[in-house]
N, C-alpha and C positions, 0 to 999 in steps of 0.2 A: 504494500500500500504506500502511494506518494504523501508524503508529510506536508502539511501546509509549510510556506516558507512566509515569515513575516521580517521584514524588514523595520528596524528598530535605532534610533536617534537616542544617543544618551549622554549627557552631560558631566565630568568631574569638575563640580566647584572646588575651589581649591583656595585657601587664604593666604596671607601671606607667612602665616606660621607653621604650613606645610600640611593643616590639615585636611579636609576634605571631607564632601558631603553626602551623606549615605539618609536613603528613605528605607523606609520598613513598609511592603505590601501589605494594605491593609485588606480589613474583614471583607469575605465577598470576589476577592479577588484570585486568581490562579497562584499559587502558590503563595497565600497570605502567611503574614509574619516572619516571611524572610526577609533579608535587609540587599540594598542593591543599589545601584547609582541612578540618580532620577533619570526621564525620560519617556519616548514613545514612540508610539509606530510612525512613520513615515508615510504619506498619502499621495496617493497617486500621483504622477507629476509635480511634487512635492521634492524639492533638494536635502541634501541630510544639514547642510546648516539651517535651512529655512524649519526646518523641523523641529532641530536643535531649540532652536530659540521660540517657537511658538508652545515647546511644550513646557521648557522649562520655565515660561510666563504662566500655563494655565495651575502647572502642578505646584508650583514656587513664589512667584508673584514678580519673580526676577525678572530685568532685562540683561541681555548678554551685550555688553560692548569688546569680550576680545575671547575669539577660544579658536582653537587649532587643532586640527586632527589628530588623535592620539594610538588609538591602533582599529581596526575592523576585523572583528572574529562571527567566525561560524559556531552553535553551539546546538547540538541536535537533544531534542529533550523527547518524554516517548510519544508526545502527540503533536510534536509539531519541532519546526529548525527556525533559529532566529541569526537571523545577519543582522550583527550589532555595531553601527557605525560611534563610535566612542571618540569625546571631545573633551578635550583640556579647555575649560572654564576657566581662566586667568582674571577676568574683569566683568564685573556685572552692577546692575544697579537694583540697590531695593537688597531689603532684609529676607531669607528665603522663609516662608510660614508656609505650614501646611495649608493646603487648600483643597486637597482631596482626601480628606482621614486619615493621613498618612504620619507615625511618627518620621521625627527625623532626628541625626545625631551627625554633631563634627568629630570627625575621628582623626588621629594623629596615624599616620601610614602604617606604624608598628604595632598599633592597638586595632586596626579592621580586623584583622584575622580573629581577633576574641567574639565579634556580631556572627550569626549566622546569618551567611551571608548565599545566594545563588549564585552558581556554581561558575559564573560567566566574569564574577568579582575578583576570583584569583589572578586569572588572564592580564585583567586591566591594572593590578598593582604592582606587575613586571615592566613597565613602560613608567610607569609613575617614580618608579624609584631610582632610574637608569638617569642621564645625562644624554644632553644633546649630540655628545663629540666623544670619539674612542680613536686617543691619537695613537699611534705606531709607533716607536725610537723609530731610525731610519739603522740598517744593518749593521753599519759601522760606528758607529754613536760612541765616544769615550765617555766615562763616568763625570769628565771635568764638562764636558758640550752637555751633558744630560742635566745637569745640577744648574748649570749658568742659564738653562733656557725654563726650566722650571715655572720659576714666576709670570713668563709668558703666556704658557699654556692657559687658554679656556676656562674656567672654574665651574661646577665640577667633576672636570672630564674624567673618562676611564685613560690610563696610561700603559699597554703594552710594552712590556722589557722586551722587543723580539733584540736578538744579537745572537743569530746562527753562528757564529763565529766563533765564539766562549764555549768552554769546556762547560762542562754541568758543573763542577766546582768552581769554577772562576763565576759563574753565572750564577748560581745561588750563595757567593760571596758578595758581588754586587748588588743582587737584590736582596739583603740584608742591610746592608749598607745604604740604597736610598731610603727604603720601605717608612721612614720615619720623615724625611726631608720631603716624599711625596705625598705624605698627608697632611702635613702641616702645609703645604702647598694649595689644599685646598682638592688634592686628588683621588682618585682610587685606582693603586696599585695591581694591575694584570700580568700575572707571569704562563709563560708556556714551556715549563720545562715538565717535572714530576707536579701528578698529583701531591705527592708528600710535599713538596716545600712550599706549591700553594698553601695545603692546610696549614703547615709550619708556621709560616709569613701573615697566617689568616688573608689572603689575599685571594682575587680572583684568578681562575686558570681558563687561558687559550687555547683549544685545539684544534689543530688544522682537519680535515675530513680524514685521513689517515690514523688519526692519532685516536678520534671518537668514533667511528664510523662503526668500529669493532664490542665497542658499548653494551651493555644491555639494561642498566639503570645508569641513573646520574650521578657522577661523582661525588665522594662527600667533599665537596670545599666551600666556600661562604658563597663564590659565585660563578656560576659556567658558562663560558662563551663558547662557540665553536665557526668558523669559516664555512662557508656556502655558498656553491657555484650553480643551483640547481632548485628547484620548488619542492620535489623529492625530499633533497638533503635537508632544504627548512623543518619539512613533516617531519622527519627523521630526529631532528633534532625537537622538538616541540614534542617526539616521543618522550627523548631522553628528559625530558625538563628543564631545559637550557634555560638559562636565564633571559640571552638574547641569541645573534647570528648577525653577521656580517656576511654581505654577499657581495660579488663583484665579480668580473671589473664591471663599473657602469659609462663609463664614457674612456675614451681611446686614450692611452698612458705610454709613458716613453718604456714603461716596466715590462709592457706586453706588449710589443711589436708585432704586428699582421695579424693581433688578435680581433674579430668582431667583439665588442663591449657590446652589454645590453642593451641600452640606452634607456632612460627612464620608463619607457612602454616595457621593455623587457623583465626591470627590476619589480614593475606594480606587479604586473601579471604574476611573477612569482612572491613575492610581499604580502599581497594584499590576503588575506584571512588563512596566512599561515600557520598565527597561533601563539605568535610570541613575537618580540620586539626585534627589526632587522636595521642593521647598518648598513648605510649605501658606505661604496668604495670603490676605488679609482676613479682620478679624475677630479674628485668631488672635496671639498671642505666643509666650512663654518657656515659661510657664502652660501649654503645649497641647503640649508637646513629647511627654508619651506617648498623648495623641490621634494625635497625626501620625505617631507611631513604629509604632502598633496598626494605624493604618489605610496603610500603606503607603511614609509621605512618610520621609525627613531630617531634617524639623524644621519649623522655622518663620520666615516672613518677614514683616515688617511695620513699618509708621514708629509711630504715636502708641504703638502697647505699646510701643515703645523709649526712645525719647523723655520721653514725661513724666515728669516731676520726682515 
Protein backbone atom coordinates (compact mmCIF):
# COMPACT_ATOMS: atom_id res chain seq x y z
CA UNK A 1 0.00 0.00 0.00
CA UNK A 2 1.25 3.68 -1.02
CA UNK A 3 1.64 5.98 2.04
CA UNK A 4 0.20 9.30 1.98
CA UNK A 5 3.24 11.78 1.50
CA UNK A 6 2.68 15.07 3.29
CA UNK A 7 4.90 17.70 2.83
CA UNK A 8 5.74 19.70 6.18
CA UNK A 9 7.30 23.52 6.80
CA UNK A 10 8.90 23.64 10.34
CA UNK A 11 10.55 26.29 12.13
CA UNK A 12 13.77 26.20 14.80
CA UNK A 13 13.26 29.43 16.98
CA UNK A 14 16.37 29.88 18.24
CA UNK A 15 17.54 32.82 20.96
CA UNK A 16 20.35 34.21 21.34
CA UNK A 17 21.29 32.15 24.38
CA UNK A 18 21.34 29.10 22.05
CA UNK A 19 18.03 27.96 23.16
CA UNK A 20 15.21 26.84 21.13
CA UNK A 21 11.62 26.39 20.73
CA UNK A 22 9.89 23.14 21.11
CA UNK A 23 5.76 22.65 21.14
CA UNK A 24 4.04 19.79 22.70
CA UNK A 25 1.07 18.19 20.24
CA UNK A 26 -1.79 18.77 21.96
CA UNK A 27 -5.08 16.65 22.86
CA UNK A 28 -6.88 15.54 19.72
CA UNK A 29 -4.11 15.58 17.63
CA UNK A 30 -1.88 12.51 15.96
CA UNK A 31 0.55 11.76 18.17
CA UNK A 32 -0.57 14.04 21.02
CA UNK A 33 1.83 14.88 23.97
CA UNK A 34 4.94 14.54 22.04
CA UNK A 35 7.18 17.55 21.84
CA UNK A 36 8.41 18.72 18.21
CA UNK A 37 9.48 21.98 16.54
CA UNK A 38 6.54 24.09 15.58
CA UNK A 39 5.02 24.20 12.02
CA UNK A 40 2.80 22.67 9.13
CA UNK A 41 1.80 21.23 6.13
CA UNK A 42 2.77 23.06 3.04
CA UNK A 43 -0.22 23.86 0.55
CA UNK A 44 -0.42 23.50 -2.64
CA UNK A 45 1.44 25.94 -4.66
CA UNK A 46 2.52 27.17 -1.47
CA UNK A 47 6.64 27.75 -1.07
CA UNK A 48 8.24 26.04 2.11
CA UNK A 49 9.22 29.75 3.34
CA UNK A 50 5.83 31.12 2.50
CA UNK A 51 4.63 28.36 4.73
CA UNK A 52 7.29 28.65 7.04
CA UNK A 53 6.05 31.94 8.00
CA UNK A 54 2.29 31.62 7.71
CA UNK A 55 2.30 28.86 10.14
CA UNK A 56 4.42 29.91 12.59
CA UNK A 57 2.09 33.35 12.75
CA UNK A 58 -1.15 31.13 13.07
CA UNK A 59 0.54 28.42 15.75
CA UNK A 60 2.85 31.21 17.57
CA UNK A 61 1.75 34.80 16.96
CA UNK A 62 5.38 35.35 15.48
CA UNK A 63 6.57 37.18 12.59
CA UNK A 64 9.72 35.65 10.83
CA UNK A 65 12.09 38.43 9.78
CA UNK A 66 15.29 36.00 9.03
CA UNK A 67 15.41 32.17 8.87
CA UNK A 68 17.46 29.99 6.50
CA UNK A 69 17.36 26.55 5.41
CA UNK A 70 18.47 24.16 7.84
CA UNK A 71 18.23 20.54 6.71
CA UNK A 72 15.15 18.41 4.68
CA UNK A 73 14.41 14.98 5.93
CA UNK A 74 12.29 12.01 4.97
CA UNK A 75 10.75 10.30 7.87
CA UNK A 76 8.28 7.20 7.06
CA UNK A 77 5.85 6.71 10.05
CA UNK A 78 3.30 3.57 9.75
CA UNK A 79 0.55 5.45 8.00
CA UNK A 80 1.98 7.98 6.28
CA UNK A 81 5.90 9.74 5.13
CA UNK A 82 6.54 13.25 5.88
CA UNK A 83 9.02 15.45 3.98
CA UNK A 84 10.13 17.93 6.56
CA UNK A 85 11.54 21.08 5.13
CA UNK A 86 13.34 22.48 8.53
CA UNK A 87 14.35 26.21 9.02
CA UNK A 88 16.79 28.09 11.23
CA UNK A 89 14.58 30.89 12.84
CA UNK A 90 17.23 33.53 13.77
CA UNK A 91 14.97 36.66 13.85
CA UNK A 92 11.23 37.10 14.42
CA UNK A 93 8.99 39.59 15.99
CA UNK A 94 6.28 39.09 18.70
CA UNK A 95 6.54 36.87 21.96
CA UNK A 96 5.69 33.01 20.79
CA UNK A 97 2.03 32.12 22.82
CA UNK A 98 0.35 29.23 22.35
CA UNK A 99 -2.58 29.75 20.03
CA UNK A 100 -3.47 26.31 19.27
CA UNK A 101 -3.55 24.26 22.87
CA UNK A 102 -0.29 23.63 22.52
CA UNK A 103 2.31 23.79 25.53
CA UNK A 104 5.51 25.12 24.72
CA UNK A 105 9.11 25.18 26.22
CA UNK A 106 12.72 26.87 25.52
CA UNK A 107 15.12 24.40 25.63
CA UNK A 108 18.96 24.65 26.00
CA UNK A 109 20.27 22.11 22.81
CA UNK A 110 21.78 19.75 25.64
CA UNK A 111 18.55 19.59 27.66
CA UNK A 112 15.99 18.55 24.36
CA UNK A 113 16.86 15.01 24.46
CA UNK A 114 15.33 14.88 28.23
CA UNK A 115 11.30 16.09 26.37
CA UNK A 116 9.93 13.29 24.60
CA UNK A 117 10.23 14.20 21.70
CA UNK A 118 9.07 12.71 17.72
CA UNK A 119 11.34 10.92 16.26
CA UNK A 120 12.06 13.51 13.24
CA UNK A 121 13.74 15.82 16.51
CA UNK A 122 16.81 13.86 16.77
CA UNK A 123 17.76 14.53 12.82
CA UNK A 124 17.23 18.25 13.35
CA UNK A 125 19.64 18.66 16.43
CA UNK A 126 22.60 17.28 14.37
CA UNK A 127 22.64 20.55 12.12
CA UNK A 128 21.91 22.72 15.02
CA UNK A 129 24.86 21.90 16.98
CA UNK A 130 27.57 21.69 13.85
CA UNK A 131 29.12 25.04 12.42
CA UNK A 132 28.85 26.75 9.26
CA UNK A 133 32.71 25.84 8.06
CA UNK A 134 34.84 22.49 8.41
CA UNK A 135 38.37 23.82 7.55
CA UNK A 136 41.02 21.27 6.25
CA UNK A 137 45.06 22.15 7.53
CA UNK A 138 46.33 22.04 3.96
CA UNK A 139 48.81 18.80 3.62
CA UNK A 140 51.84 20.34 4.44
CA UNK A 141 50.93 22.79 7.26
CA UNK A 142 53.90 23.01 10.09
CA UNK A 143 52.65 23.31 13.73
CA UNK A 144 54.37 27.05 13.65
CA UNK A 145 51.72 28.05 10.00
CA UNK A 146 48.92 26.19 12.07
CA UNK A 147 49.08 28.02 15.42
CA UNK A 148 49.86 31.67 13.78
CA UNK A 149 46.67 31.37 11.53
CA UNK A 150 44.42 30.06 14.31
CA UNK A 151 42.86 33.30 15.32
CA UNK A 152 41.98 33.77 11.71
CA UNK A 153 39.90 30.91 11.34
CA UNK A 154 35.83 31.37 11.34
CA UNK A 155 34.49 30.89 14.95
CA UNK A 156 33.07 28.03 15.59
CA UNK A 157 34.52 26.19 12.91
CA UNK A 158 35.34 22.39 12.88
CA UNK A 159 39.31 22.12 12.29
CA UNK A 160 40.79 19.00 10.53
CA UNK A 161 44.55 18.00 11.47
CA UNK A 162 44.66 16.13 7.81
CA UNK A 163 48.82 15.91 7.45
CA UNK A 164 49.33 12.44 5.57
CA UNK A 165 52.77 13.08 5.89
CA UNK A 166 53.35 12.54 9.85
CA UNK A 167 53.98 9.39 11.20
CA UNK A 168 50.85 8.26 13.72
CA UNK A 169 53.21 9.33 16.59
CA UNK A 170 54.45 12.44 15.28
CA UNK A 171 50.78 13.17 14.52
CA UNK A 172 49.11 12.36 17.73
CA UNK A 173 52.19 14.34 19.29
CA UNK A 174 50.88 17.25 17.47
CA UNK A 175 47.48 16.84 18.05
CA UNK A 176 48.02 16.95 21.77
CA UNK A 177 49.89 19.73 21.51
CA UNK A 178 47.33 22.07 19.78
CA UNK A 179 44.08 20.39 21.09
CA UNK A 180 44.14 23.10 23.83
CA UNK A 181 45.26 26.29 21.67
CA UNK A 182 42.25 25.03 19.21
CA UNK A 183 39.74 25.43 21.75
CA UNK A 184 40.44 28.37 23.22
CA UNK A 185 40.55 29.51 19.78
CA UNK A 186 37.05 29.32 19.75
CA UNK A 187 37.37 25.76 17.61
CA UNK A 188 36.53 22.16 17.49
CA UNK A 189 39.35 19.86 17.18
CA UNK A 190 38.80 16.91 14.18
CA UNK A 191 41.46 14.24 13.81
CA UNK A 192 41.65 11.24 11.30
CA UNK A 193 44.13 9.17 12.41
CA UNK A 194 42.97 6.06 15.40
CA UNK A 195 39.71 5.95 16.67
CA UNK A 196 41.66 5.67 20.12
CA UNK A 197 43.32 9.00 20.12
CA UNK A 198 40.15 10.76 18.93
CA UNK A 199 38.46 9.20 22.06
CA UNK A 200 41.81 10.14 23.95
CA UNK A 201 41.80 13.89 22.70
CA UNK A 202 37.86 13.69 23.22
CA UNK A 203 37.98 15.04 19.81
CA UNK A 204 36.02 14.51 16.62
CA UNK A 205 37.25 11.72 14.17
CA UNK A 206 37.56 11.98 10.10
CA UNK A 207 37.13 9.19 7.81
CA UNK A 208 37.63 8.86 4.44
CA UNK A 209 35.07 6.06 2.66
CA UNK A 210 37.89 3.41 3.20
CA UNK A 211 38.41 3.83 6.54
CA UNK A 212 34.28 3.71 7.50
CA UNK A 213 32.95 2.02 4.68
CA UNK A 214 33.83 -1.36 6.49
CA UNK A 215 31.76 0.00 9.65
CA UNK A 216 28.98 -1.75 11.11
CA UNK A 217 28.00 0.70 14.16
CA UNK A 218 29.39 4.08 14.81
CA UNK A 219 32.24 4.67 16.45
CA UNK A 220 32.57 5.51 20.01
CA UNK A 221 34.01 9.12 19.80
CA UNK A 222 32.24 12.47 20.95
CA UNK A 223 31.95 13.08 17.18
CA UNK A 224 31.97 11.39 13.59
CA UNK A 225 32.52 12.70 10.30
CA UNK A 226 33.08 10.66 7.23
CA UNK A 227 33.91 11.99 3.35
CA UNK A 228 31.32 11.26 0.50
CA UNK A 229 31.54 11.02 -3.19
CA UNK A 230 28.00 9.48 -3.71
CA UNK A 231 24.19 9.77 -2.29
CA UNK A 232 24.65 5.93 -1.55
CA UNK A 233 27.61 6.69 0.61
CA UNK A 234 25.46 9.69 2.45
CA UNK A 235 22.76 6.76 3.27
CA UNK A 236 25.41 4.65 4.35
CA UNK A 237 26.71 6.96 6.52
CA UNK A 238 23.20 8.39 8.11
CA UNK A 239 23.27 4.39 8.72
CA UNK A 240 26.40 4.44 10.76
CA UNK A 241 25.02 7.78 12.79
CA UNK A 242 27.56 10.11 11.46
CA UNK A 243 27.28 13.12 12.84
CA UNK A 244 27.66 14.92 9.52
CA UNK A 245 29.45 14.04 5.66
CA UNK A 246 31.36 16.07 3.40
CA UNK A 247 30.85 15.43 -0.15
CA UNK A 248 32.61 16.65 -3.07
CA UNK A 249 34.30 17.90 -5.33
CA UNK A 250 31.48 20.50 -6.07
CA UNK A 251 32.87 22.94 -8.52
CA UNK A 252 36.25 22.37 -10.61
CA UNK A 253 39.76 22.44 -8.24
CA UNK A 254 43.24 22.62 -9.30
CA UNK A 255 43.40 19.20 -6.71
CA UNK A 256 41.27 17.30 -9.23
CA UNK A 257 42.37 17.90 -12.70
CA UNK A 258 39.82 16.59 -15.62
CA UNK A 259 37.63 15.67 -12.88
CA UNK A 260 33.79 16.49 -13.75
CA UNK A 261 32.62 18.29 -10.19
CA UNK A 262 29.10 18.03 -9.24
CA UNK A 263 28.12 21.20 -9.57
CA UNK A 264 25.43 22.60 -7.14
CA UNK A 265 22.40 20.46 -9.07
CA UNK A 266 24.68 17.50 -8.46
CA UNK A 267 25.51 18.12 -4.68
CA UNK A 268 21.38 18.89 -3.94
CA UNK A 269 20.23 15.82 -5.70
CA UNK A 270 22.52 13.88 -3.47
CA UNK A 271 22.16 16.23 -0.14
CA UNK A 272 18.95 16.86 -0.13
CA UNK A 273 16.89 14.27 2.55
CA UNK A 274 19.99 12.24 3.01
CA UNK A 275 19.60 12.31 6.71
CA UNK A 276 22.17 14.09 8.27
CA UNK A 277 24.06 17.25 7.86
CA UNK A 278 26.43 17.53 4.55
CA UNK A 279 29.49 19.74 3.66
CA UNK A 280 29.86 21.10 0.22
CA UNK A 281 33.68 20.93 -0.80
CA UNK A 282 35.83 21.81 -3.46
CA UNK A 283 35.98 25.00 -4.89
CA UNK A 284 33.65 26.34 -2.29
CA UNK A 285 34.34 28.41 1.00
CA UNK A 286 32.79 30.80 3.76
CA UNK A 287 31.40 32.87 0.57
CA UNK A 288 29.13 29.96 -0.41
CA UNK A 289 27.41 29.24 2.69
CA UNK A 290 23.99 30.23 1.36
CA UNK A 291 24.70 28.30 -1.86
CA UNK A 292 25.18 25.34 0.22
CA UNK A 293 22.23 26.38 2.79
CA UNK A 294 19.64 26.68 -0.69
CA UNK A 295 20.96 23.62 -2.09
CA UNK A 296 20.69 21.20 0.72
CA UNK A 297 24.25 21.19 2.60
CA UNK A 298 25.51 22.74 6.33
CA UNK A 299 27.97 24.70 4.96
CA UNK A 300 31.16 24.40 3.63
CA UNK A 301 34.43 22.78 3.66
CA UNK A 302 37.79 23.60 2.40
CA UNK A 303 41.76 24.21 2.90
CA UNK A 304 43.13 27.27 0.43
CA UNK A 305 39.52 29.41 1.20
CA UNK A 306 40.64 29.19 4.61
CA UNK A 307 43.87 29.45 4.63
CA UNK A 308 45.11 32.31 2.74
CA UNK A 309 46.33 35.33 4.16
Amino acid sequence: MTLPLIHVACGVLQRADGAVLLAQRPEGKIAAGFWEFPGGKIEPGESASAALARELFEELGVTVRGARPLIRLRHAYSNRIVVLDTWLVSAFDGEPESRENQALAWAALDAVSGYDCLPTVAPIMKPLRLPADYVFTAPTMDEAAIRARLPRLPKPALLRLRLPGLSDAAYAALASSLAGDVQRAGLKLVLDRSVELSRTLACGWHAPVAAWRDLKSRPDVPAFFGSAHTRDELLALNALDADAAVLGHVLATRSHPGQMPLGWGGFSDAALEAGLPVYAIGGVGARDHEQAWNHGGQGCAGINAYWRD
